[in-house]
VOROTI-639144 format. One record per residue (C-alpha): x, y, z negated; residue in three letters; chain. Coordinates in steps of 0.02 Angstrom, whole numbers, padded with zeros to 5 digits. Example, Ala and Ser with C-alpha at 12.3 -4.5 7.8 and 13.67 -1.06 7.14 Angstrom:
! VOROTI-639144
+--------+--------+--------+--------+--------+
:      x :      y :      z : residu : chaine :
+--------+--------+--------+--------+--------+
:  00615 : -00225 : -00390 :    ala :      A :
:  00684 : -00053 : -00357 :    ser :      A :
+--------+--------+--------+--------+--------+
***
This chain:
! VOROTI-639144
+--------+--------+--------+--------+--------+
:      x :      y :      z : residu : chaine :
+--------+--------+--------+--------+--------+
: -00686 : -00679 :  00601 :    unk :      A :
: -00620 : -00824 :  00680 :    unk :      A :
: -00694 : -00906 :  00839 :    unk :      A :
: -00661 : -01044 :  00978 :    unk :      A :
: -00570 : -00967 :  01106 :    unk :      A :
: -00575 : -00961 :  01281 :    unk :      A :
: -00406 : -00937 :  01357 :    unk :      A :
: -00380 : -00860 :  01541 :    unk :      A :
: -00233 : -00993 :  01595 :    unk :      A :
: -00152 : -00885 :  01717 :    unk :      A :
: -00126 : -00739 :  01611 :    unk :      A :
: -00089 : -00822 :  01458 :    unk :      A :
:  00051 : -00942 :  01565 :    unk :      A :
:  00128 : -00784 :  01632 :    unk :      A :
:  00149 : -00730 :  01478 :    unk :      A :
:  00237 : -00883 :  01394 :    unk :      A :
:  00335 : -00905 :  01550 :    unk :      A :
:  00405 : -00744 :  01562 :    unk :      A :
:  00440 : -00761 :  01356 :    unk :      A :
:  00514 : -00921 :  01385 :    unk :      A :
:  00644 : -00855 :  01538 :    unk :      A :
:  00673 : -00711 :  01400 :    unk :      A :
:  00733 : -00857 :  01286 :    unk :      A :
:  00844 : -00889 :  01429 :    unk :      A :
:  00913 : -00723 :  01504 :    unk :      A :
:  00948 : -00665 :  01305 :    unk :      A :
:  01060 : -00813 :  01248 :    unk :      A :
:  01136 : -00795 :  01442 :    unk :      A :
:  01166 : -00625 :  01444 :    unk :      A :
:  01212 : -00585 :  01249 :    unk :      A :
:  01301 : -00735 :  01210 :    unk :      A :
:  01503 : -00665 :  01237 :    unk :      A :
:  01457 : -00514 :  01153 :    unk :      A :
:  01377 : -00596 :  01029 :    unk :      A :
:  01529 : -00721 :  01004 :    unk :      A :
:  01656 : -00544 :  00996 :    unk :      A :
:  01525 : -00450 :  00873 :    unk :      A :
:  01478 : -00562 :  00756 :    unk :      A :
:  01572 : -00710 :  00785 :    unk :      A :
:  01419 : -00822 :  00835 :    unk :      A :
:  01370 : -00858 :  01010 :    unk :      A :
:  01196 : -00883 :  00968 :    unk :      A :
:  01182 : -00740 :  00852 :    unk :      A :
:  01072 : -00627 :  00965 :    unk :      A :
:  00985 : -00778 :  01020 :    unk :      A :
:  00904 : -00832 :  00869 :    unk :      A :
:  00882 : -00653 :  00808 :    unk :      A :
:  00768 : -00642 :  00984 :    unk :      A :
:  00699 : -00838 :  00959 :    unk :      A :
:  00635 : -00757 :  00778 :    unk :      A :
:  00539 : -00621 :  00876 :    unk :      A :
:  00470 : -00717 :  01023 :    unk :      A :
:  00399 : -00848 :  00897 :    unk :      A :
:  00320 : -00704 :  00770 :    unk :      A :
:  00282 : -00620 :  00937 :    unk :      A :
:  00172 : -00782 :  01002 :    unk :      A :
:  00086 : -00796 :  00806 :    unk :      A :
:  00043 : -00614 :  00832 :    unk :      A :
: -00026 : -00663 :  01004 :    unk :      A :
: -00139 : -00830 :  00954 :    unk :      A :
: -00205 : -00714 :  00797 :    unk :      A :
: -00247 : -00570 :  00922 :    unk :      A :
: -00319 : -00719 :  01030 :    unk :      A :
: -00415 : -00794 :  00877 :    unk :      A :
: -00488 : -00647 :  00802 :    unk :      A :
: -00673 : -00584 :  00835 :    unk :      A :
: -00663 : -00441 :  00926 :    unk :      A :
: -00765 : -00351 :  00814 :    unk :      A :
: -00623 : -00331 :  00724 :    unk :      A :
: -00540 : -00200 :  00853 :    unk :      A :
: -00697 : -00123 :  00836 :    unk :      A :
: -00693 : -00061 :  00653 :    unk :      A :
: -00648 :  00115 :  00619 :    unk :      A :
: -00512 :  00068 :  00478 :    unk :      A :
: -00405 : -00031 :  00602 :    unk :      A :
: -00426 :  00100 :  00758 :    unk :      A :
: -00392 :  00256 :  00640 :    unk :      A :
: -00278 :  00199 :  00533 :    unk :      A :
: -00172 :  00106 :  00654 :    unk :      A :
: -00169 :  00267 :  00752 :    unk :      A :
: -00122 :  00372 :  00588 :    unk :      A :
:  00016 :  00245 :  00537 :    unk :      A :
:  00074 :  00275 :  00723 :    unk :      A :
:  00083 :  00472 :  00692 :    unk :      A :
:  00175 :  00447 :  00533 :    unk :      A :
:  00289 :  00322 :  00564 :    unk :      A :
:  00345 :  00439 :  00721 :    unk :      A :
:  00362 :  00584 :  00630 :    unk :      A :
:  00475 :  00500 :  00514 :    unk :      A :
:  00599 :  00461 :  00660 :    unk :      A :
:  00642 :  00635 :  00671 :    unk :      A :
:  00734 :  00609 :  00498 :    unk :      A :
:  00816 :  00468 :  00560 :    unk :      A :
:  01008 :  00443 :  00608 :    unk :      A :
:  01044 :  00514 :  00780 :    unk :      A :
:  01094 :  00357 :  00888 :    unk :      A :
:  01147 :  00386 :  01060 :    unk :      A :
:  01076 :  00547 :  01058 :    unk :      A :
:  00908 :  00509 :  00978 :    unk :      A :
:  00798 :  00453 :  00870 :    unk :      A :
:  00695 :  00330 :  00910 :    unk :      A :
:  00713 :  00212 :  00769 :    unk :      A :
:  00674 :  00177 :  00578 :    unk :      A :
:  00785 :  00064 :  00488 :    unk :      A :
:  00747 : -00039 :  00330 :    unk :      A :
:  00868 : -00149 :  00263 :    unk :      A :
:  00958 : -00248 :  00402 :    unk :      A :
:  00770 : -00211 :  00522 :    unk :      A :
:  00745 : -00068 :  00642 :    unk :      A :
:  00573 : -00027 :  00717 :    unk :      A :
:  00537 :  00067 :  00849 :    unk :      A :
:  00375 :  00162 :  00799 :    unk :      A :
:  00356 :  00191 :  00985 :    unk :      A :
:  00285 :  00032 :  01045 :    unk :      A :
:  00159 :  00034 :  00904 :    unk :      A :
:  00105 :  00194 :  00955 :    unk :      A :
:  00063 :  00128 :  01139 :    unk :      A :
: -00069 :  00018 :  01076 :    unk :      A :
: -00134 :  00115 :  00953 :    unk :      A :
: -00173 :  00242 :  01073 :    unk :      A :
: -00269 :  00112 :  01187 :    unk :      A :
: -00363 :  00103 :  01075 :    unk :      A :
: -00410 :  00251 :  01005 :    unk :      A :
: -00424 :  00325 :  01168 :    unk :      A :
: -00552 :  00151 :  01208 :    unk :      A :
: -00652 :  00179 :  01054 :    unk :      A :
: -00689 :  00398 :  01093 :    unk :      A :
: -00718 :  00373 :  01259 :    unk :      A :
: -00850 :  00236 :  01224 :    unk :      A :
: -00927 :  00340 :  01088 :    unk :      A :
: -00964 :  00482 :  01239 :    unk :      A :
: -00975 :  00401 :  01385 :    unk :      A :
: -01142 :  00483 :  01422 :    unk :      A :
: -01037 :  00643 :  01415 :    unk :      A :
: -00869 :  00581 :  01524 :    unk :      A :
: -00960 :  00653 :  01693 :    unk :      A :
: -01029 :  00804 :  01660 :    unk :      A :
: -00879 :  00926 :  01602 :    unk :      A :
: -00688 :  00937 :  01572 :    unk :      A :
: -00752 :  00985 :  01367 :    unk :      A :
: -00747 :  00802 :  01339 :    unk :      A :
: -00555 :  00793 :  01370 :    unk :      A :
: -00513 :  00874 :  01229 :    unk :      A :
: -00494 :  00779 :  01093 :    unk :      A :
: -00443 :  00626 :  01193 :    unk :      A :
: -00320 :  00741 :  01272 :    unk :      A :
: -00266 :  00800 :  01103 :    unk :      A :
: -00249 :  00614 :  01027 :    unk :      A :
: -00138 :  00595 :  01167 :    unk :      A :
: -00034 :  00747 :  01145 :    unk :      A :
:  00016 :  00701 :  00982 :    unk :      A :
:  00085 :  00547 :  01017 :    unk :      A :
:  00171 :  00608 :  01185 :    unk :      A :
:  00241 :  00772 :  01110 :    unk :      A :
:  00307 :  00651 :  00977 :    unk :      A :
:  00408 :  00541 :  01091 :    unk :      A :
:  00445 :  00690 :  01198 :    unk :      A :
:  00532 :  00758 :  01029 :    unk :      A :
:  00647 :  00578 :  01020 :    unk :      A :
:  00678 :  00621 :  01163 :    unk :      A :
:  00624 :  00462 :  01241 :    unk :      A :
:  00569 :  00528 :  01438 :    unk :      A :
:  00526 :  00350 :  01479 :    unk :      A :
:  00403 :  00299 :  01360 :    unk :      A :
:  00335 :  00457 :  01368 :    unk :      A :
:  00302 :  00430 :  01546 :    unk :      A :
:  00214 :  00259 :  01503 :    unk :      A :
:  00091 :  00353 :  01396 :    unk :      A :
:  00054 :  00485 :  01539 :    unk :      A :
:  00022 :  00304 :  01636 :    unk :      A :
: -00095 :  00244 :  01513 :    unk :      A :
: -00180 :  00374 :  01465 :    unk :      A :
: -00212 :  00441 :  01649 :    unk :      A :
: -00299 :  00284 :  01712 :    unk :      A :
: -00383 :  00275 :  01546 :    unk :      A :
: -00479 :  00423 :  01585 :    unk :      A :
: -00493 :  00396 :  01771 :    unk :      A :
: -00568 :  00226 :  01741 :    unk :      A :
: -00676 :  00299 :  01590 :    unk :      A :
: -00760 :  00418 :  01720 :    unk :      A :
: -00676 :  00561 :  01698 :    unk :      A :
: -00704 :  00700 :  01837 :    unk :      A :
: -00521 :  00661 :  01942 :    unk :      A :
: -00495 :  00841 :  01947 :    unk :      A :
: -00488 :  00870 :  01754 :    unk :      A :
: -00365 :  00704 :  01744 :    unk :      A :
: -00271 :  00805 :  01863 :    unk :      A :
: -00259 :  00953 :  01756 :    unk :      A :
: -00235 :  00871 :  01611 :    unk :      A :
: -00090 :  00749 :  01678 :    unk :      A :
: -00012 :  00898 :  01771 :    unk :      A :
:  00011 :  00982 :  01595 :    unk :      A :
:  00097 :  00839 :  01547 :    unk :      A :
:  00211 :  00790 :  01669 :    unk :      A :
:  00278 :  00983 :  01656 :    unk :      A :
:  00304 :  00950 :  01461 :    unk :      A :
:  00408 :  00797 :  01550 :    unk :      A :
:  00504 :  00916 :  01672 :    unk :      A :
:  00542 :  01039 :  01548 :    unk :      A :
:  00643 :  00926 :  01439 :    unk :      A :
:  00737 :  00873 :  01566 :    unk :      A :
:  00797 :  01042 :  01608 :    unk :      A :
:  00823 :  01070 :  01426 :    unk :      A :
:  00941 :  00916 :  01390 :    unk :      A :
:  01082 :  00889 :  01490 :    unk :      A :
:  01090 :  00688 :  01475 :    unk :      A :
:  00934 :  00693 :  01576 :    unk :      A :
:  00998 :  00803 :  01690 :    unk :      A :
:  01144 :  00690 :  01730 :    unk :      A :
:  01042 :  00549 :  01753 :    unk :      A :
:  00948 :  00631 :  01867 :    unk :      A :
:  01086 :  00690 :  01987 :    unk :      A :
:  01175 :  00516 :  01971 :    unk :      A :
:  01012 :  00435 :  02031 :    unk :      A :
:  01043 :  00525 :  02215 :    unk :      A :
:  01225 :  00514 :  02223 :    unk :      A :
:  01280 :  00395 :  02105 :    unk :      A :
:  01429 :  00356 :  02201 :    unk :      A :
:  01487 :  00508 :  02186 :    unk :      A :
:  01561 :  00475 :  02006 :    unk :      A :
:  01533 :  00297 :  01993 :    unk :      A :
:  01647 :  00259 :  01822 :    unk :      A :
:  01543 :  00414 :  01736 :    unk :      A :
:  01369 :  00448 :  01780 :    unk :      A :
:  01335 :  00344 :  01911 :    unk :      A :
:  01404 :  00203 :  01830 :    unk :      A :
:  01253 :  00115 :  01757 :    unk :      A :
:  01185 :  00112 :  01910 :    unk :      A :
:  01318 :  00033 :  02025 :    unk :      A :
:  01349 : -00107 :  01895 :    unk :      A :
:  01177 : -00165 :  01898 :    unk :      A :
:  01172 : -00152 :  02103 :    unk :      A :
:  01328 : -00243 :  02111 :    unk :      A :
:  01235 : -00371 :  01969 :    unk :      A :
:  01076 : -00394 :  02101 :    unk :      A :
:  01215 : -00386 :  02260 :    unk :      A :
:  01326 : -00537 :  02188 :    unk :      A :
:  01181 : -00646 :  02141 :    unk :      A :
:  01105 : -00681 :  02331 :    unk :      A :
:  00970 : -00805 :  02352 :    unk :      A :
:  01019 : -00919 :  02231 :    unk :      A :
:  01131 : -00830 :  02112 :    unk :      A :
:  01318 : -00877 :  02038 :    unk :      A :
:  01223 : -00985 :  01909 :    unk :      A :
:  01169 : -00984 :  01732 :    unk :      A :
:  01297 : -00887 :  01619 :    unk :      A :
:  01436 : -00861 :  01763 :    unk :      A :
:  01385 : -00665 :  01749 :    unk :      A :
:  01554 : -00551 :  01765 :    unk :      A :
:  01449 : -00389 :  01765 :    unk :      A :
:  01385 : -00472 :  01595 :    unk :      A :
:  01555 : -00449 :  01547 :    unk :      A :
:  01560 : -00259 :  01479 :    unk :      A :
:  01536 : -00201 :  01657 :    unk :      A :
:  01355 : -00179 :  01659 :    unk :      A :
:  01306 : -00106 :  01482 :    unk :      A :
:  01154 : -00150 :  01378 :    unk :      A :
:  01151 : -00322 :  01486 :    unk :      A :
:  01028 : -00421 :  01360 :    unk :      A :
:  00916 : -00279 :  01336 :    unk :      A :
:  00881 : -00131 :  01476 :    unk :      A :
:  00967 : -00222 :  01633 :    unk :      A :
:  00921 : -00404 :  01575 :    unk :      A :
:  00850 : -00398 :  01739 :    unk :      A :
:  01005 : -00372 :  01846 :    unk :      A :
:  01094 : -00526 :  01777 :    unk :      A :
:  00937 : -00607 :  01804 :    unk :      A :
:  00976 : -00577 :  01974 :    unk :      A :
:  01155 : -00607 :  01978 :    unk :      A :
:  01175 : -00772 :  01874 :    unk :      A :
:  00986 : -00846 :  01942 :    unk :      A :
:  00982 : -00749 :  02131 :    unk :      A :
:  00826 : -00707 :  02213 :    unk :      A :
:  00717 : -00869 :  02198 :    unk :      A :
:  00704 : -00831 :  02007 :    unk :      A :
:  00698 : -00635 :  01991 :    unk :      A :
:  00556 : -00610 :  02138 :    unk :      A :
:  00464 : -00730 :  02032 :    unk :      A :
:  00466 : -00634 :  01900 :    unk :      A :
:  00392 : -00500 :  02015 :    unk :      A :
:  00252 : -00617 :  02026 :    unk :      A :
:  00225 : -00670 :  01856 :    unk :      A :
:  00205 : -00481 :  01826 :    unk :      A :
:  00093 : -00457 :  01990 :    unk :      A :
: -00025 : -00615 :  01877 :    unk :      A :
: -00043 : -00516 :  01730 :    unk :      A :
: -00082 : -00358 :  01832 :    unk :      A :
: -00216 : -00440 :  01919 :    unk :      A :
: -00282 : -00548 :  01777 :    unk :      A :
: -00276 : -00411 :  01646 :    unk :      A :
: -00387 : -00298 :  01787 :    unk :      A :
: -00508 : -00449 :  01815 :    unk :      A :
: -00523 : -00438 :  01654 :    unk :      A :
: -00561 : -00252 :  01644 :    unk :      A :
: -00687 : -00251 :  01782 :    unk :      A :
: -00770 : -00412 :  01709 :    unk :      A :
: -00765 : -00364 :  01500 :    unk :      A :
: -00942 : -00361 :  01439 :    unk :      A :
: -00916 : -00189 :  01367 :    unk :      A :
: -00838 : -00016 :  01408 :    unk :      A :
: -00730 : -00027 :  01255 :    unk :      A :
: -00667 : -00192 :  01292 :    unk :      A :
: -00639 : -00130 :  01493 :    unk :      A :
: -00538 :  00009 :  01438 :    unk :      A :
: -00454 : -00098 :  01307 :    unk :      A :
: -00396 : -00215 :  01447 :    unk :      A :
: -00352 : -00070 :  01591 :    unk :      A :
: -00233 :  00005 :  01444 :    unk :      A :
: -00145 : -00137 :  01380 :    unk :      A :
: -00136 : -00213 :  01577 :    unk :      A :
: -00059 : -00022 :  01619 :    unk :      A :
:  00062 : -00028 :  01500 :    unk :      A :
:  00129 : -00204 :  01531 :    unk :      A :
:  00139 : -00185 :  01717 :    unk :      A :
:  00209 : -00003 :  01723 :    unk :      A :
:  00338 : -00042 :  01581 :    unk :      A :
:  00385 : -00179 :  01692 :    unk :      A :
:  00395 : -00084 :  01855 :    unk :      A :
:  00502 :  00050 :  01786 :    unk :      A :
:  00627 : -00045 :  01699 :    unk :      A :
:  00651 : -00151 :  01869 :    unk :      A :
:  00643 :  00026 :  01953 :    unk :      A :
:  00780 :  00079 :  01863 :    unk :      A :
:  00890 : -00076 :  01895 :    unk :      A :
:  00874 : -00058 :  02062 :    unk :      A :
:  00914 :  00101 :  02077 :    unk :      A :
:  00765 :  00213 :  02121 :    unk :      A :
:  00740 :  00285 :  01960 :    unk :      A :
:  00855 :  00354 :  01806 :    unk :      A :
:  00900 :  00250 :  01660 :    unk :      A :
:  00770 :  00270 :  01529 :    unk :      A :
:  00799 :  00156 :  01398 :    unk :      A :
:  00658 :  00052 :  01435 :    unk :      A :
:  00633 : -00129 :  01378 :    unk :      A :
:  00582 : -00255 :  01515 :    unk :      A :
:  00414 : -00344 :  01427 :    unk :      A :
:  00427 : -00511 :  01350 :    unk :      A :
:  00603 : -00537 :  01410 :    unk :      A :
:  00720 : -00410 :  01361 :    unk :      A :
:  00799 : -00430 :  01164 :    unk :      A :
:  00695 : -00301 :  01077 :    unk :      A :
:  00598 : -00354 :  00907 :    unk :      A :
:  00477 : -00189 :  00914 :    unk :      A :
:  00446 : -00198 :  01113 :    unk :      A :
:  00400 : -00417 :  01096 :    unk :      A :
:  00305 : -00412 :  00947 :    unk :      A :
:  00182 : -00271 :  00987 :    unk :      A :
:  00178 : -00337 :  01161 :    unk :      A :
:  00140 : -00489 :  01119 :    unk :      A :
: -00001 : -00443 :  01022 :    unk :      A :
: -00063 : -00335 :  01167 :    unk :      A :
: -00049 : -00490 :  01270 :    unk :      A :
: -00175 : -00601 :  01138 :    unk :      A :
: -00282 : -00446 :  01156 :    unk :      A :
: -00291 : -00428 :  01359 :    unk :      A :
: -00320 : -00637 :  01341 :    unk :      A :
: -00452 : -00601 :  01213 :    unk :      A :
: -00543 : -00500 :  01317 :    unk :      A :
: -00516 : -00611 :  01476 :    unk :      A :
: -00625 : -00733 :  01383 :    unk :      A :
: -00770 : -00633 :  01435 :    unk :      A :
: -00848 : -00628 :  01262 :    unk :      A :
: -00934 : -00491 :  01185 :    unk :      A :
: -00877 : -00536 :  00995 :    unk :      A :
+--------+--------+--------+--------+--------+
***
């Protein structure tokens, strides 16, 4: 079960560096809050050191293992029905913020979410291997990949959590493109979708808010907009080279969820330019690595494998920034490997030792 591995270096730096500047950006960005809350600077900090190292365990195991062992019925199924399970039980859980999103036990939360991501990968890796001699010749074979998806995304939708939901569309759509699919039954299928998307944001009015803020957030900038023009004024005060490592004021209750969804926009403020657009790169090297690694797997399960998990990291990451910036709503949406977030690192960085796995470029 256990082999020699090969690692891809740039991907599998990227991904330590980026978990590493998460070590960073967390103590940075939590640590006054932290100090107020629980009387301990460092008290998010080591609850977020605890992840990242389970998280990069998770990652060499993933990294270590055969890959047989993604193969095997028991672990594709049954990670897929824990997925189903464990997000229908969030709709019995406490309502916070608004939704439900997360399972508590004891003093742990999970969010059932992020397992659900990868266990759709591969699920939807493992069918459309099994009929790939089908995938051309007729929209029939959609079905039950488009139902596997369904669940999952009607699931989420029911949270409500828009965001992740539109990460699975993201997945799942270049899944099937990449499969083979016919582009015009993607179309239809994804079209469905995104209206299930559109409807629930005319049916809640939080959404709807968001929305409106997005295009004239200055138009009520201490209520709706104000998420919004915290984290541009983050990014504006920052410059080139930043006001420096933990002189953040929009840290300081001004721009809200600082060590989690806008981690990013102190980033920016306390580090400038010359360390967030690297971060744009570091993302750009797992985008491009974890696609090498598609288009050179040795198998169509592995090549799907890779194109999913690759999706997910880079989209994940391009909305959250997207939303700090300002060109898309606030979605709740973690940015991968750096924001605080047990779930989001540890399933991520198991991804992660799976995309290296298959970078290896061997078939077992």
């Amino acid at each position: 079960m256990v082999r020699k591995p090969g690692v891809n270096t740039p991907l599998f730096l990227a991904v330590v560096l980026l978990s590493f500047l998460g070590l960073i950006a967390v103590y940075s960005s939590s640590a006054i809050l932290s100090a107020e809350v629980y009387g301990k600077s460092y008290f998010f900090f080591l609850k977020h050191f605890a992840y990242v190292a389970a998280g990069l365990a998770l990652l060499s195991w993933a990294l270590l293992c055969r890959f047989d062992f993604y193969r095997h019925p028991l672990f594709i199924y049954g990670l897929y029905g824990l997925s189903l399970l464990l997000l229908l039980a969030t709709l019995n859980s406490p309502i916070i913020n608004g939704t439900q999103r997360w399972l508590r036990v004891g003093p742990f939360s999970f969010q059932p979410s992020e397992l659900a991501k990868l266990s759709l990968i591969i699920v939807l890796a493992h069918y459309l291997t099994l009929k790939k001699e089908l995938l051309s010749k007729g929209y029939q074979v959609l079905a039950i990949p488009a139902v596997l998806v369904a669940l999952v995304f009607l699931l989420i939708l029911k949270q409500p959590d828009l965001g992740t939901a539109f990460i699975v569309l993201a997945i799942s759509g270049v899944m099937f493109f990449v499969a083979g699919i016919n582009f015009k039954y993607v179309a239809w299928v994804m079209t469905a979708f995104v209206a299930s998307v559109v409807g629930m944001i005319c049916f809640y009015d939080y959404a709807r808010a968001r929305i409106v803020a997005l295009f004239d957030y200055e138009a009520d900038p201490l209520g709706k907009g104000f998420q919004i023009v915290q984290s541009l004024i983050a990014l504006g005060s920052g410059g080139m080279g930043g006001v420096g490592l933990g002189d953040s004021t929009q840290k300081l209750y001004f721009l809200p969820y600082a060590h989690t969804d806008f981690i990013f926009a102190v980033i920016g403020e306390e580090m400038g330019f010359l360390v967030a657009f690297p971060v744009l790169l570091l993302y750009l090297v797992v985008m491009i690595q974890g696609y090498r690694a598609a288009i050179n797997a040795p198998d169509m399960q592995q090549m799907l494998i890779a194109t999913g998990i690759t999706t997910w990291i880079f989209s994940q990451a391009m909305l959250n920034i997207s939303v700090v910036i300002g060109i898309f709503p606030p979605k709740g949406i973690t940015l991968p490997f750096i924001s605080s977030g047990g779930s989001s690192l540890l399933v991520l960085l198991f991804a992660a030792g799976i995309l290296i796995r298959v970078a290896s470029g061997k078939a077992k």
